[in-house]
Structure formats: structure tokens, C-alpha cells
DRENDO-1510 file (C-alpha; in Angstrom, 1 decimal, always signed):
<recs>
REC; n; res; u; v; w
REC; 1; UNK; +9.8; +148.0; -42.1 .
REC; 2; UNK; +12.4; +147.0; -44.4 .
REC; 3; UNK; +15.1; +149.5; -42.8 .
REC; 4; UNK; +14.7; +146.7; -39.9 .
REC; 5; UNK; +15.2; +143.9; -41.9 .
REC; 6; UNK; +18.9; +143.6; -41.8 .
REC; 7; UNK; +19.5; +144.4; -38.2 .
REC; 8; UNK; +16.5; +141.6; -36.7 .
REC; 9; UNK; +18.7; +139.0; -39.6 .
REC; 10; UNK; +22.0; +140.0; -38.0 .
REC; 11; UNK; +20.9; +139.8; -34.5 .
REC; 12; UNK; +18.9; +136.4; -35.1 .
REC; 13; UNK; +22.5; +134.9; -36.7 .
REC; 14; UNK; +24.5; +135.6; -34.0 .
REC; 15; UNK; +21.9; +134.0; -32.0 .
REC; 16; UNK; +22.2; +131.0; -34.6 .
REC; 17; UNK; +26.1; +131.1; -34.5 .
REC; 18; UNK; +26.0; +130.3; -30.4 .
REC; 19; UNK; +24.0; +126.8; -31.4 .
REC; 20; UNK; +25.5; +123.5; -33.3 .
REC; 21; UNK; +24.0; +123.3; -37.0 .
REC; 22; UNK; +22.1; +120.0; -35.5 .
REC; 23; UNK; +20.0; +122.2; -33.0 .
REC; 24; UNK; +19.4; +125.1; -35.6 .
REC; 25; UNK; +15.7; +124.8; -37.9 .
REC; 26; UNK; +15.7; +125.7; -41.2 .
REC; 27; UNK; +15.2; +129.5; -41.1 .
REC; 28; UNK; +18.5; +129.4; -39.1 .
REC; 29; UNK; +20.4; +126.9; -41.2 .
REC; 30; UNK; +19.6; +129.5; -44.0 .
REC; 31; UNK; +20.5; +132.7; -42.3 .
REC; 32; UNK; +24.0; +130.4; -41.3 .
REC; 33; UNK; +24.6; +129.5; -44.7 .
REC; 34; UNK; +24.4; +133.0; -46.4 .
REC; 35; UNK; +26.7; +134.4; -43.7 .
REC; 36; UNK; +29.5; +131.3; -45.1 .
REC; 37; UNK; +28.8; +131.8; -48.6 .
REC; 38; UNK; +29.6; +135.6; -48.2 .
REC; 39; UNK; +33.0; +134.7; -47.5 .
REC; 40; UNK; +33.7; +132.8; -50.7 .
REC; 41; UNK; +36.2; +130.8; -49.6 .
REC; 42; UNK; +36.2; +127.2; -50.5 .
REC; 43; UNK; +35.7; +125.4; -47.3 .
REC; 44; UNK; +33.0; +127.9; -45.8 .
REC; 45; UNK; +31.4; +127.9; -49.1 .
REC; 46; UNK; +30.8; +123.6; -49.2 .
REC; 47; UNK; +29.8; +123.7; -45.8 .
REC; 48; UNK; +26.9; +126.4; -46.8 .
REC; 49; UNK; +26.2; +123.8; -49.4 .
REC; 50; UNK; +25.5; +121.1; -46.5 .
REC; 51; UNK; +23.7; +123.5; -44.7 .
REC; 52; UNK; +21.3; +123.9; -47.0 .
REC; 53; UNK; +21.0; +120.4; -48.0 .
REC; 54; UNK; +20.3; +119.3; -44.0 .
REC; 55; UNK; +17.9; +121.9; -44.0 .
REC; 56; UNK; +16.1; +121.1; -47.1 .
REC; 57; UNK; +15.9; +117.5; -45.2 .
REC; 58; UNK; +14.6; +119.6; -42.6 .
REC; 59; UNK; +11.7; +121.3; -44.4 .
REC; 60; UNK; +11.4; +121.0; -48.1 .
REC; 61; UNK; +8.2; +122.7; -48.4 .
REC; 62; UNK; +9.8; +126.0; -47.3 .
REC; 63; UNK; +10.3; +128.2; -50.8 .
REC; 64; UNK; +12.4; +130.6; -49.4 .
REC; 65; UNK; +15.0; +127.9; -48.7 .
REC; 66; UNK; +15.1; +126.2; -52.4 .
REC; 67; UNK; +15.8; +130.0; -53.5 .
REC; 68; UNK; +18.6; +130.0; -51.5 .
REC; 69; UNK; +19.7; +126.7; -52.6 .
REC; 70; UNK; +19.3; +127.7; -56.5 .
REC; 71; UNK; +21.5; +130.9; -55.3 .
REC; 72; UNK; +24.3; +128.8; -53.9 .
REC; 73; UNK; +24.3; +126.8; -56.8 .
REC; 74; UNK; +24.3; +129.7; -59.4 .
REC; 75; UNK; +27.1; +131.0; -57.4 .
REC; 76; UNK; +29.3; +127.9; -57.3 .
REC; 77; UNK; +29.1; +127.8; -61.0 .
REC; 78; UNK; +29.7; +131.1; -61.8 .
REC; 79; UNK; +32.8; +131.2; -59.2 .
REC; 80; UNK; +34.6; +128.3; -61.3 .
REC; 81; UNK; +33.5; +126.2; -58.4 .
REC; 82; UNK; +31.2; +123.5; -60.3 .
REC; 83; UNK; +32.2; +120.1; -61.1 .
REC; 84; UNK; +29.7; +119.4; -63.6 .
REC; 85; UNK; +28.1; +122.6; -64.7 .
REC; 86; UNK; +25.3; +121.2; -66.8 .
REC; 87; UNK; +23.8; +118.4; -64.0 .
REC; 88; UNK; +24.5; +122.1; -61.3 .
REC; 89; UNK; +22.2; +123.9; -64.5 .
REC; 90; UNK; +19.5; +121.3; -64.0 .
REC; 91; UNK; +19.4; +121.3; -60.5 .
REC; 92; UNK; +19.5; +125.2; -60.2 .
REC; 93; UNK; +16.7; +125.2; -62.9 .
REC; 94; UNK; +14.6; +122.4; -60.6 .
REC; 95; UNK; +15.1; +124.1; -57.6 .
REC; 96; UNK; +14.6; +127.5; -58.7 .
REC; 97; UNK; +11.1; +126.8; -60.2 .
REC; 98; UNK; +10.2; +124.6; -56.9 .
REC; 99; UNK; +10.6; +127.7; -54.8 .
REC; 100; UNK; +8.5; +129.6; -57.1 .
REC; 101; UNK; +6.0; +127.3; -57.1 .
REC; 102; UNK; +6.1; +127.0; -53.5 .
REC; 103; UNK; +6.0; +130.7; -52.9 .
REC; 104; UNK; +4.8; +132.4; -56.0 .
REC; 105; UNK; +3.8; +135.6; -54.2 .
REC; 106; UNK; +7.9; +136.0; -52.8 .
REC; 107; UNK; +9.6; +139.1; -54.0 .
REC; 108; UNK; +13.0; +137.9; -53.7 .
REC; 109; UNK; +11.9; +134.7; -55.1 .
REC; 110; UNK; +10.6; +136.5; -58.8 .
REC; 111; UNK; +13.5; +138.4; -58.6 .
REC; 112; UNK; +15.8; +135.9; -58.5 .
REC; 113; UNK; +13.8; +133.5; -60.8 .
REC; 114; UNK; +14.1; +136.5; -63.2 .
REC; 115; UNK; +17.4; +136.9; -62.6 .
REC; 116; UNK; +18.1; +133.3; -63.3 .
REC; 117; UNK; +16.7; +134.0; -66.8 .
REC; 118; UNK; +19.1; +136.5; -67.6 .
REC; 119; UNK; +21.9; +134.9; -66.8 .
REC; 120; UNK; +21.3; +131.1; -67.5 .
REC; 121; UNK; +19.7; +131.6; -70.8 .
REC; 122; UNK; +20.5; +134.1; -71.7 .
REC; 123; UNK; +16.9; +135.7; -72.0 .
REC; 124; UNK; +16.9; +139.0; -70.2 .
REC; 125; UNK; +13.3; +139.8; -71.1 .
REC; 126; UNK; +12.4; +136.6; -70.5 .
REC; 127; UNK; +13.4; +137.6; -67.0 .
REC; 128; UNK; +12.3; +140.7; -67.0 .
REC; 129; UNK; +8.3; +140.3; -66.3 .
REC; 130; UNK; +9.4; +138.5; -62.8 .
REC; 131; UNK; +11.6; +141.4; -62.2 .
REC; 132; UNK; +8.6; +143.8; -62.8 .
REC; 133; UNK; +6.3; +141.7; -60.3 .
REC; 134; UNK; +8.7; +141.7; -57.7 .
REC; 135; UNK; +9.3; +145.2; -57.6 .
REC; 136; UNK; +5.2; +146.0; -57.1 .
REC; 137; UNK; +5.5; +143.4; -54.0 .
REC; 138; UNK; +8.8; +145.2; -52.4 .
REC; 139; UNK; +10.2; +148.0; -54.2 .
REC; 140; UNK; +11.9; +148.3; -51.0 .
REC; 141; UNK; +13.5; +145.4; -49.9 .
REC; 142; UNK; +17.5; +145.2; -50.8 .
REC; 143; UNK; +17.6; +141.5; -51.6 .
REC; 144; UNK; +14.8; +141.6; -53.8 .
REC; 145; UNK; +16.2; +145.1; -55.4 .
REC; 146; UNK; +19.6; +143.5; -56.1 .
REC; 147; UNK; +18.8; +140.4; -58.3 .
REC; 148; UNK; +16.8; +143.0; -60.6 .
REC; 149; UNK; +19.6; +145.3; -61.3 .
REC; 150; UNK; +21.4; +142.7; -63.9 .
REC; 151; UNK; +18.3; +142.3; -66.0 .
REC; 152; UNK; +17.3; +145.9; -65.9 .
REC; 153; UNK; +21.1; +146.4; -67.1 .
REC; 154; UNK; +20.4; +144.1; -69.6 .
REC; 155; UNK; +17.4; +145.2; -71.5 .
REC; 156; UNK; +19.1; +148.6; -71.7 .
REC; 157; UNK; +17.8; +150.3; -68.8 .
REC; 158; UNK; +21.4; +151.7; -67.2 .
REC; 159; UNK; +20.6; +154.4; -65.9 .
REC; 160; UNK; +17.8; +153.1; -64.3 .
REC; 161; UNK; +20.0; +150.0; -62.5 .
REC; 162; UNK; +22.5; +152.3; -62.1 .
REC; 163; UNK; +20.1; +154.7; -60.0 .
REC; 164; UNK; +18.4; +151.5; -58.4 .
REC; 165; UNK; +22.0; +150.2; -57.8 .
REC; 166; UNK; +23.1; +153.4; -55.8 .
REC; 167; UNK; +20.0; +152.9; -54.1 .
REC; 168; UNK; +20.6; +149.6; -52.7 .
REC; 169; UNK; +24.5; +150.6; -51.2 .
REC; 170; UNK; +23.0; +153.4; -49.6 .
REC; 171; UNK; +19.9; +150.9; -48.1 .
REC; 172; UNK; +22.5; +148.1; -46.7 .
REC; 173; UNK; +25.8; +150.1; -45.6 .
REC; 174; UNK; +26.5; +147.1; -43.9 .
REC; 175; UNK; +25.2; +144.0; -45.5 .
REC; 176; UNK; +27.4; +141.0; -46.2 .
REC; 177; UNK; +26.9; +141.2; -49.7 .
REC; 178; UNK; +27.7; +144.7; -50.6 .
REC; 179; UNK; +30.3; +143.4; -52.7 .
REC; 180; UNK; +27.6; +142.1; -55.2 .
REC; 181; UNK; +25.5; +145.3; -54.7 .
REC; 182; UNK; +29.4; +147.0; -56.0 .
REC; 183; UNK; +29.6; +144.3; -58.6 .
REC; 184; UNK; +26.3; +144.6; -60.0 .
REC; 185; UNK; +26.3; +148.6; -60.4 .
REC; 186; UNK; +29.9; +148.0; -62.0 .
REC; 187; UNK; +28.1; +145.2; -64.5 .
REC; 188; UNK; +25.4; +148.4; -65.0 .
REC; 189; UNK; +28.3; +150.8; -66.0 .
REC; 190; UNK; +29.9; +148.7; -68.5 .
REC; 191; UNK; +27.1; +147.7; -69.9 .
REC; 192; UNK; +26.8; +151.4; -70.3 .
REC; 193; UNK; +29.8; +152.1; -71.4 .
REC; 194; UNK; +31.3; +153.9; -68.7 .
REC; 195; UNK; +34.5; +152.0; -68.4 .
REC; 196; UNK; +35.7; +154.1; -66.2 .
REC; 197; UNK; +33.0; +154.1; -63.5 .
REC; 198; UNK; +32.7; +150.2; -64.3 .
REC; 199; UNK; +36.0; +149.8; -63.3 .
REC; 200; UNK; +35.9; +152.4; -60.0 .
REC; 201; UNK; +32.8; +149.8; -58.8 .
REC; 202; UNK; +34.5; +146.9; -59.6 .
REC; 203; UNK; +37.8; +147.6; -57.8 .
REC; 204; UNK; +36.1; +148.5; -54.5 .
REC; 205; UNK; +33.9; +145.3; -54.7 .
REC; 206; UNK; +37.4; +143.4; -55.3 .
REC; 207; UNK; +38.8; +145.2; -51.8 .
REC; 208; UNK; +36.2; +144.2; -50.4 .
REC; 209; UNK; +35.9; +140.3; -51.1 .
REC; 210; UNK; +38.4; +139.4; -53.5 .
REC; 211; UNK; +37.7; +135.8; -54.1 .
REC; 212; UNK; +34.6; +137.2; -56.1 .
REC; 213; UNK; +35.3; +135.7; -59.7 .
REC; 214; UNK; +32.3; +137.5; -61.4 .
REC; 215; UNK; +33.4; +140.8; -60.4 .
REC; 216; UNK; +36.9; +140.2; -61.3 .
REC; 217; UNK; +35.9; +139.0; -64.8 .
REC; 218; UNK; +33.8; +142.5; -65.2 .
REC; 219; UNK; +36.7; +144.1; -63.3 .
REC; 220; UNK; +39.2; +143.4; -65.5 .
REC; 221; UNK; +37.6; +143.8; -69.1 .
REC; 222; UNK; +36.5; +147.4; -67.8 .
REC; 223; UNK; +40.2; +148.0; -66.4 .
REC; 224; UNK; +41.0; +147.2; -70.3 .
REC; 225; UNK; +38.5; +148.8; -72.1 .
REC; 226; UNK; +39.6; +151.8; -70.4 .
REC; 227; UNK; +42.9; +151.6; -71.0 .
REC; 228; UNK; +44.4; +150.8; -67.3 .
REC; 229; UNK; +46.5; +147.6; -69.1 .
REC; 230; UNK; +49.2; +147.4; -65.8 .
REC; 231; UNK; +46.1; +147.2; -63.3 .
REC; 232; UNK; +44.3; +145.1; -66.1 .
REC; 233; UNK; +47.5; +142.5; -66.1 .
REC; 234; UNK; +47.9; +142.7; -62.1 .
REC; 235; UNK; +44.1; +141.4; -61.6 .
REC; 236; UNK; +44.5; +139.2; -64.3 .
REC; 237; UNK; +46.9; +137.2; -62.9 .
REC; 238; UNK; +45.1; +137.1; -59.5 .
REC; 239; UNK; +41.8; +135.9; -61.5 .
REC; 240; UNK; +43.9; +133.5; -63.1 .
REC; 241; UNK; +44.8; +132.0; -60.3 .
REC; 242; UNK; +41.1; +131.3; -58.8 .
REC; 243; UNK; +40.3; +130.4; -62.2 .
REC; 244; UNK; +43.3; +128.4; -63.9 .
REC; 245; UNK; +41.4; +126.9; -66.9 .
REC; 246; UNK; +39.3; +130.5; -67.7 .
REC; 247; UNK; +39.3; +130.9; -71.5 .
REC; 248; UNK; +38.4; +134.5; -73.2 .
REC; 249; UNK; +36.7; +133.2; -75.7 .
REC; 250; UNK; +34.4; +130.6; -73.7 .
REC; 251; UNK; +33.8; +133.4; -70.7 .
REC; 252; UNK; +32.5; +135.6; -73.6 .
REC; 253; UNK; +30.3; +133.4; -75.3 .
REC; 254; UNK; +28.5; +132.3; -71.7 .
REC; 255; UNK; +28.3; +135.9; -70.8 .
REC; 256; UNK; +24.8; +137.1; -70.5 .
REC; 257; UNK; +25.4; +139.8; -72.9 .
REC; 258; UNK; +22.5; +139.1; -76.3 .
REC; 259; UNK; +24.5; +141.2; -78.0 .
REC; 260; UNK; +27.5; +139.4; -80.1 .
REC; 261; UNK; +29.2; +142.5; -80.7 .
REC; 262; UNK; +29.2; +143.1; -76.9 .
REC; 263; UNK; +30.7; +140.0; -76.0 .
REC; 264; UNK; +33.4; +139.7; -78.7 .
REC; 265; UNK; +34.5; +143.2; -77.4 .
REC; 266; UNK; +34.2; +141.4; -73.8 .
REC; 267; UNK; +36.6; +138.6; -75.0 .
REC; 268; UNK; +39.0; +141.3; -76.6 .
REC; 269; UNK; +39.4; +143.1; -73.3 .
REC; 270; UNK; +39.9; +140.1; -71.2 .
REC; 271; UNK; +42.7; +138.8; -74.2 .
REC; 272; UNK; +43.9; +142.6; -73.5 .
REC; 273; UNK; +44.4; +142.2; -69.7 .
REC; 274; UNK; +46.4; +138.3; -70.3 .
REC; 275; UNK; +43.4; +135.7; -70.1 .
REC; 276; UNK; +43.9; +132.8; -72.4 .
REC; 277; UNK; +42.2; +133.2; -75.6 .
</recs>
């Protein structure tokens, strides 16, 4: 059933696409939204923002929508896109924990709580019991497999998010978002280690949506770490100029890594590769 998943959501957007926003319901308004915030672009990206707002107007009882919400606001900040990142902190925090309450029994709803853990305090096991419960409910759905890999990363299990990462590209060939799915299994790899193969991931994820700040951040340390400085440099500068004000030091200390010796080696690469201590 899953399998199906992504081809009834594509065929239902381009159905959505042929209608003004003001016609479309809130199941709609979401599907339009993700399909804009895949782009990450600016302009797209705002507008998926007032999608999601209208529709929250729209039905605010409707859990699955608040999760995409606390999604768009978790990638705004972690894009350089915020304009107050503590008040976007609160509001991602509100709204994730409304949609949990509102759908406690959502797969892609624990996962992403979980996942919320991990990387907005820093609390990977802490996330990781919401990770575990929405794998029981769909160990096969992609969406709900992809916010897990970070955590699973996180609490040391590589290989396993590595394996659960190959998983997922080979699940959604053609999924909007497979340059997360890339992203995440090049997070996995360093994490591990495996510059190298961190850097491999991480590259393709860049070709395939470049305005991905998270990935270039990974991207680029990996590129250092394994001793690719020219490539390092030449992303670098490109990162740098999606993210003017990007700081080694501060990157590295809101990293999602527990360990301090893994982010001051984090902030070393990225000095390495040209970004502003």
C-alpha cells in the first residue's frame, strides 16, 4: 500500500495545481505547499508558508497539517531563512506538540516530533522512543522512515540509518525530497566517519537542489575532513552566499552533535573549507 502512496499524492497535486489556492481544502493546500517548499527558493518557500497558514484557518483540528507547519518552520530556520529564530523555536515547539496531540497514533507525526528532539535540543534519545513508535506503526512508509534516520544517526546506530537510508532512495526514486533522503544518509556517514561517502551523498543531494543549506553545511565539512580543500573552498563560497552571516563556531555549537569533540572537529572543517570562524 505504501508503494502507492507517492503516485495517488502526485496525481492528486496536479489535480490541486489546475485550482486557485482559494478553491483548494486543506489536504490540498498541504500537498501544494510541500511541492513549493521542495524548491527552496525564497518566494515559493513564503508562499508555502501562507498556504499553510490559510489552511490552518481552514481546519485547525487536522494534525497532519500542524506537522507540516512545524516542518516548514524547522526548515526556514535551519535554511538561514528565520527572522527571529527563538519566537520560530516556540512556535515549531507549539505546533509540533498540537499535532501530536491531535494525532497521537500518526507515524510521520512521532517521527517528526522525535526528530524535532534531536535537532532542537539537542536530545537524540529523547527523540528516540517517538522514533521507535513510529517505526511499529509504518516501518514502511518513506516520510515517516526519513525523519528517523537523523536520530538513529545520532545515538550511534550508522549503519543501521545508513541501511534504512539506502532504503528510503530506493522506496521514492522520484520523490520531491530525495535531496533530504541524500542529505540525511550523507549526515549518517559523517557521523560515521566515512568522509568520503559523506561527502559522495552530499554532493549529489547539492546537484540536485542546491539551495539546500543543511546539506551544504554537512557537504562541506565532509569535503574537508576528507581532504578535498579546492571542492571544500568552491562550495564554501556558494554556501556563503545563501548564508552571509554563517559563523563556524556558532553553526557548530547549534549542531545536533552531543558530542563536543564532534562539533569542535565540525567547526574546524568548516574554518578549513573558508567559513568565518
Amino acid at each position: 500500500m505504501h508503494a502507492l502512496v507517492p503516485q495517488i499524492t502526485a496525481a492528486e497535486l496536479r489535480c490541486s495545481l489546475r485550482r486557485p489556492p482559494e478553491q483548494l481544502g486543506a489536504y490540498h493546500l498541504l500537498l501544494r505547499a510541500r511541492e513549493l517548499m521542495a524548491r527552496l527558493d525564497r518566494g515559493s518557500f513564503d508562499e508555502a508558508g501562507r498556504l499553510l497558514e490559510h489552511a490552518l484557518g481552514l481546519d485547525n483540528a487536522y494534525g497532519s497539517l500542524h506537522g507540516g507547519y512545524a516542518g516548514w518552520l524547522t526548515l526556514r530556520m535551519f535554511q538561514g531563512w528565520s527572522y527571529d529564530w527563538p519566537a520560530d523555536k516556540l512556535l515549531m515547539e507549539k505546533t509540533a506538540k498540537t499535532a501530536l496531540r491531535l494525532d497521537p497514533e500518526s507515524a510521520r507525526t512521532l517521527s517528526m516530533f522525535g526528530h524535532s528532539r534531536t535537532i532542537m535540543e539537542f536530545d537524540c534519545y529523547a527523540g528516540a522512543p517517538f522514533v521507535n513508535q513510529a517505526l511499529s506503526l509504518a516501518p514502511n512508509d518513506v516520510e515517516t522512515l526519513c525523519w528517523t534516520v537523523p536520530t538513529t544517526a545520532h545515538i550511534g546506530k550508522t549503519e543501521v540509518a545508513i541501511e534504512r537510508s539506502m532504503r528510503i532512495l530506493n522506496l521514492s526514486p522520484m520523490d520531491s525530497f530525495r535531496f533530504r533522503h541524500e542529505h540525511f544518509l550523507s549526515l549518517s556517514y559523517y557521523l560515521a566517519d566515512d568522509f568520503s561517502s559523506a561527502a559522495s551523498w552530499g554532493l549529489r543531494s547539492h546537484t540536485r537542489n542546491p539551495n539546500y543549506t543543511s546539506n551544504l553545511r554537512v557537504t562541506v565539512a565532509a569535503l574537508a575532513a576528507s581532504g578535498q580543500l579546492q571542492e571544500a573552498r568552491r562550495l564554501a563560497s556558494q554556501l556563503l552566499l545563501l548564508q552571509p552571516n554563517l559563523r563556524a563556531s556558532i553553526t557548530a555549537q547549534n549542531s545536533s552533535y552531543r558530542d563536543q569533540a564532534k562539533r569542535e572537529e565540525y567547526a574546524a572543517n568548516l574554518r578549513l573549507s573558508g567559513v568565518p570562524a
